[in-house]
C-alpha positions in Angstrom: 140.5 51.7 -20.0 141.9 54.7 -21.3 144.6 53.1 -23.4 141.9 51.3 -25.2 140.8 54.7 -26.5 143.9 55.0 -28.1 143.8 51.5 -29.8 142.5 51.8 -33.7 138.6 50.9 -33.1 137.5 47.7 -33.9 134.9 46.0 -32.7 136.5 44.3 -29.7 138.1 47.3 -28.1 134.3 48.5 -28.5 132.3 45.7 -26.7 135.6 46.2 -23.8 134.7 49.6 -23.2 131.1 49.1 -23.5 131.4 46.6 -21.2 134.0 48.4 -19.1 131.0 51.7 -19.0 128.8 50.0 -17.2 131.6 49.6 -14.1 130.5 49.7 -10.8 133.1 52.1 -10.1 132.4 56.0 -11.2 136.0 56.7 -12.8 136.1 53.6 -14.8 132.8 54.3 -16.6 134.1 57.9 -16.8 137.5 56.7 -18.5 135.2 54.4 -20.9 132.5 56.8 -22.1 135.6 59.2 -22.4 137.5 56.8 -24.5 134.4 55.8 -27.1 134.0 56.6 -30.5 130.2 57.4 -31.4 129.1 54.3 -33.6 126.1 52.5 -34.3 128.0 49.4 -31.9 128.3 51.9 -29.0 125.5 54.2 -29.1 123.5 51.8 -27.0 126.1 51.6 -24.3 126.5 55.4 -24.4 122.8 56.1 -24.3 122.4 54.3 -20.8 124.7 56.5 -19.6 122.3 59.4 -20.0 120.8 58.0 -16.5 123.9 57.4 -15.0 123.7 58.4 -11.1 127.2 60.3 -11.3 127.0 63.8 -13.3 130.7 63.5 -14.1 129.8 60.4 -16.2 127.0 62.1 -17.7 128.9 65.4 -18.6 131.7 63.1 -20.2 128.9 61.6 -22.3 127.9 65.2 -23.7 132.0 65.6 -24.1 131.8 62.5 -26.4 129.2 63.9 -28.7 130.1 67.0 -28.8 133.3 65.9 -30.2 131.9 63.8 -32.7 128.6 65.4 -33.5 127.7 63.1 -36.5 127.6 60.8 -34.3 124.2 61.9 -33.2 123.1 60.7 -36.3 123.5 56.8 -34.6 120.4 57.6 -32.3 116.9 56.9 -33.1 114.4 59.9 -32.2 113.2 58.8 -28.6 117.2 58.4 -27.9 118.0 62.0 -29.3 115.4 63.4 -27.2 116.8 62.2 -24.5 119.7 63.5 -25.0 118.7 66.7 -26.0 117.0 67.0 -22.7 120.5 66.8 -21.0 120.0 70.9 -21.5 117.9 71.1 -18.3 119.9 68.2 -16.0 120.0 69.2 -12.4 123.5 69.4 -12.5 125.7 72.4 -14.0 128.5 70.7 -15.5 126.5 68.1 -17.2 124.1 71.2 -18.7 127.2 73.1 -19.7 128.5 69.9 -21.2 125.2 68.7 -22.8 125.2 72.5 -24.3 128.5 71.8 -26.4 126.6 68.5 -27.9 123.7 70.7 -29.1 125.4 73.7 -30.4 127.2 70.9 -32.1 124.8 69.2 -33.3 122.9 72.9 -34.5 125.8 73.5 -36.7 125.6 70.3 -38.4 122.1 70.0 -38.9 121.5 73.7 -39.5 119.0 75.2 -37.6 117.4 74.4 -34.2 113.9 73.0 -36.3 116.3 70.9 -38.2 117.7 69.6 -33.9 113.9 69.4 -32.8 112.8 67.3 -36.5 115.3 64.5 -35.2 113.1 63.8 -32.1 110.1 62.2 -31.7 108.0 65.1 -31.1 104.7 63.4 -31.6 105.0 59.8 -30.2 106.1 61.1 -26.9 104.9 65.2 -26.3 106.3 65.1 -22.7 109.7 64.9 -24.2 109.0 66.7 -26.9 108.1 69.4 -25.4 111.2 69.3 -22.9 113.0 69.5 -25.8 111.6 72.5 -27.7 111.1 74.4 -24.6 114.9 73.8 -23.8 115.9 74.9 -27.8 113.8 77.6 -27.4 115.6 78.8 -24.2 119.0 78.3 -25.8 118.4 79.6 -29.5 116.1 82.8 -29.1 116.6 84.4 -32.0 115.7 81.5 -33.8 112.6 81.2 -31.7 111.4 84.2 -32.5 112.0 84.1 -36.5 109.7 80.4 -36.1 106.7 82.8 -34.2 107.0 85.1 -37.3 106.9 82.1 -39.9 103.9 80.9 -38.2 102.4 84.2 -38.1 103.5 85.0 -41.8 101.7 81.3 -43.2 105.3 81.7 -44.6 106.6 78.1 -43.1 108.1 75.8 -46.0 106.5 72.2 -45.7 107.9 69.3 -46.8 106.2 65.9 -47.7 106.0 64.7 -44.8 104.8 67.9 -42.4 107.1 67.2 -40.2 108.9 70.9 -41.0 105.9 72.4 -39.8 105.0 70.4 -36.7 108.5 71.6 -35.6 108.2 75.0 -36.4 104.9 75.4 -34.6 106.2 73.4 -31.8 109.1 76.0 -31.2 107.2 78.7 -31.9 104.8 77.9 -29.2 107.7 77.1 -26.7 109.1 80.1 -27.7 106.5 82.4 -26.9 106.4 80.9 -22.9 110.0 81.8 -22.8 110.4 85.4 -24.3 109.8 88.4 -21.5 105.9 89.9 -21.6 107.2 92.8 -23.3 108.5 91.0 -26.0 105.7 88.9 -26.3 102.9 92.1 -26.7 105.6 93.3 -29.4 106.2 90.0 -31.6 102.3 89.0 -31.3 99.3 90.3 -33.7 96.3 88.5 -31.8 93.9 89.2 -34.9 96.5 87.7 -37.3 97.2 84.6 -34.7 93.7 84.4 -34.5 93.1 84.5 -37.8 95.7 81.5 -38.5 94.8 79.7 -35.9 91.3 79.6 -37.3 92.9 78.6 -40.7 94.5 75.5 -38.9 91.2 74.4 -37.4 89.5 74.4 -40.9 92.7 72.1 -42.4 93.1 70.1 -39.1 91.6 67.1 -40.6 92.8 66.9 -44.1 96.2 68.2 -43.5 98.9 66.2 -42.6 100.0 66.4 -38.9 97.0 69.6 -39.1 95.6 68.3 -35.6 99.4 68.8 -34.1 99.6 72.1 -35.3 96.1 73.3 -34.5 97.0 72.2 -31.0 101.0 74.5 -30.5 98.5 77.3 -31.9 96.0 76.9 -29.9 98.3 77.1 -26.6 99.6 79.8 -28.0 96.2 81.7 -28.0 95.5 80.4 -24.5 99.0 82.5 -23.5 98.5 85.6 -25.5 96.9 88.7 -23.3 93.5 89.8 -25.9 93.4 94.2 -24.9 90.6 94.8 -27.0 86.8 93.2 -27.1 87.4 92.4 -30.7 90.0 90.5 -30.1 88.1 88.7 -26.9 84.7 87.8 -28.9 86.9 86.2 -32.0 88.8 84.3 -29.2 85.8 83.2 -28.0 84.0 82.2 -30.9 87.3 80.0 -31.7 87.2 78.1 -28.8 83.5 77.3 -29.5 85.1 76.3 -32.8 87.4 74.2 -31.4 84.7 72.1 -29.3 82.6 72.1 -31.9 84.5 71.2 -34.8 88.1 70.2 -33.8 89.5 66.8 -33.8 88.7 66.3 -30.4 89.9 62.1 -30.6 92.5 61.8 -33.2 95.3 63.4 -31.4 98.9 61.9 -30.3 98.4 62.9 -26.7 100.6 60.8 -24.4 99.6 60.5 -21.0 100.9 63.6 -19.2 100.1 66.2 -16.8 101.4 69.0 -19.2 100.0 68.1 -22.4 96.5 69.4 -23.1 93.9 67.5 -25.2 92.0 69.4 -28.0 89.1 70.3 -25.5 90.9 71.2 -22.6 92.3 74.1 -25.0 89.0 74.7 -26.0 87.9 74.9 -22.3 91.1 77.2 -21.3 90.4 79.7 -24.3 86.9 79.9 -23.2 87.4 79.8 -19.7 89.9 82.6 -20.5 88.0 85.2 -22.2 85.4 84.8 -19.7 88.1 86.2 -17.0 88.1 83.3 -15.0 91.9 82.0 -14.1 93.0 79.6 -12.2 93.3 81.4 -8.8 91.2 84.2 -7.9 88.6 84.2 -5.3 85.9 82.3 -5.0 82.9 85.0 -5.0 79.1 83.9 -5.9 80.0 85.9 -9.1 82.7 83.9 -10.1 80.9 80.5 -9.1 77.8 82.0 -11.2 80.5 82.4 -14.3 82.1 79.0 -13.4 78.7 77.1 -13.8 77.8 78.8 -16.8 81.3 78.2 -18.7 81.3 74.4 -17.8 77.7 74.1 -19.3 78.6 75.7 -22.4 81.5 73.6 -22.6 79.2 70.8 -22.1 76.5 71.9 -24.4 79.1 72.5 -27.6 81.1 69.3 -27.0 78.1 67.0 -26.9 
């Protein structure tokens, strides 16, 4: 198998060691991914691998890309994904390995939005979001400059939106991962407010507008409000939101930890009226519960 690797690829030696990475046998499938090129004839083979049960196999497959980072290029968006996720595997080697494929792949597409635009952010958010979160982690810097662009209204669209969708995507990931401090720094609620307001006003007849209304939306339902400006404005957005948002157009995929339109609207709202998730149970709390669930009734109706 490893002598194959050596052999000028043709389309033979590449169905024998796709054929040969599927081995029952751990350090034959190891020696195959190993010995692969990155083409459009094994990126299928290679891609399987991605589950393999063995984190040596899986680390060599990172190893593989990272050498040949155009490669990447051979993967369709839910693929990529996939791969990106390999950031947050269970097991060391095949993050440190799967960390070499990205920084790779950041050099050759240019930025970490430019990583993120080559999934398919919207069809599937679960993965999606695994991957922003994990680019966020990894490039902060870059993180932080996408929090000021959307701050700033300063993000370059393209034709498509899809520049913006990823930019507000990281930026939202970006702000879970940054330390408090950090956060209270970077963050200007009344200017977040104020664009996230803009969003909910273009979230129809903009392209994508319902996906970005959503990243800042989450990102209002994370940021601390100090002052009772700041709290009444947050609370008339949400009222916004169920009044006047989307509510039914949205690419939600079914998922524990993706949040519909509404159930922002309900967080923010639940949120300035200092309920939180735990905290006891006191006939005033009930008394604010019950009033907060039939407001959110009353608006979205």
């Amino acid at each position: 198998v490893r002598g194959l690797g050596h052999i000028t690829s043709t389309p033979a030696v590449e169905q024998a060691l796709c054929a040969r990475s599927g081995d029952p046998f751990m350090a034959v499938r190891s020696s195959a991914v190993r010995s692969m090129h990155v083409s459009s004839g094994t990126a299928p083979a290679l891609i399987k691998r991605i589950d393999d049960v063995e984190a040596c196999v899986r680390a060599e497959l990172f190893r593989t890309l990272a050498r040949e980072p155009a490669g990447g290029k051979q993967f369709g968006p839910a693929a990529f994904g996939r791969l990106c996720v390999g950031l947050t595997d269970r097991a060391s080697a095949v993050r440190s390995a799967a960390g070499q494929a990205v920084d790779a792949w950041h050099k050759l597409f240019g930025s970490a939005t430019a990583v993120l635009a080559r999934c398919d952010v919207q069809g599937d958010e679960a993965l999606g979001n695994a991957v922003a979160s994990a680019l966020a982690a990894r490039f902060k810097e870059e993180g932080i400059a996408a929090v000021k662009a959307v701050l700033s209204g300063s993000v370059k669209g393209d034709a498509n939106g899809i520049e913006e969708v990823c930019t507000a995507l990281l930026a939202r990931h970006a702000v879970t991962v940054m330390r408090e401090d950090d956060r209270d720094e970077l963050i200007d609620a009344p200017l977040l407010l104020q664009r996230t307001n803009e969003a909910l006003g273009s979230s129809v007849t903009k392209p994508h507008g319902a996906f970005v209304l959503r990243q800042l939306l989450y990102i209002v339902a994370f940021v601390d409000f100090c002052d009772e400006s700041s709290r009444r404005r947050a609370e008339r957005l949400a009222e916004a939101t169920l009044q006047r948002a989307p509510l039914t157009t949205t690419s939600v995929a079914p998922s524990a930890n993706v949040l519909t339109m509404a159930d922002l609207g309900i967080l923010i709202m639940r949120k300035c009226a200092g309920l939180c998730k735990f905290q006891p149970r006191s006939a005033k709390i009930q008394a604010l519960e019950a009033q907060c669930s039939a407001r959110g009734v009353l608006l979205i109706s």
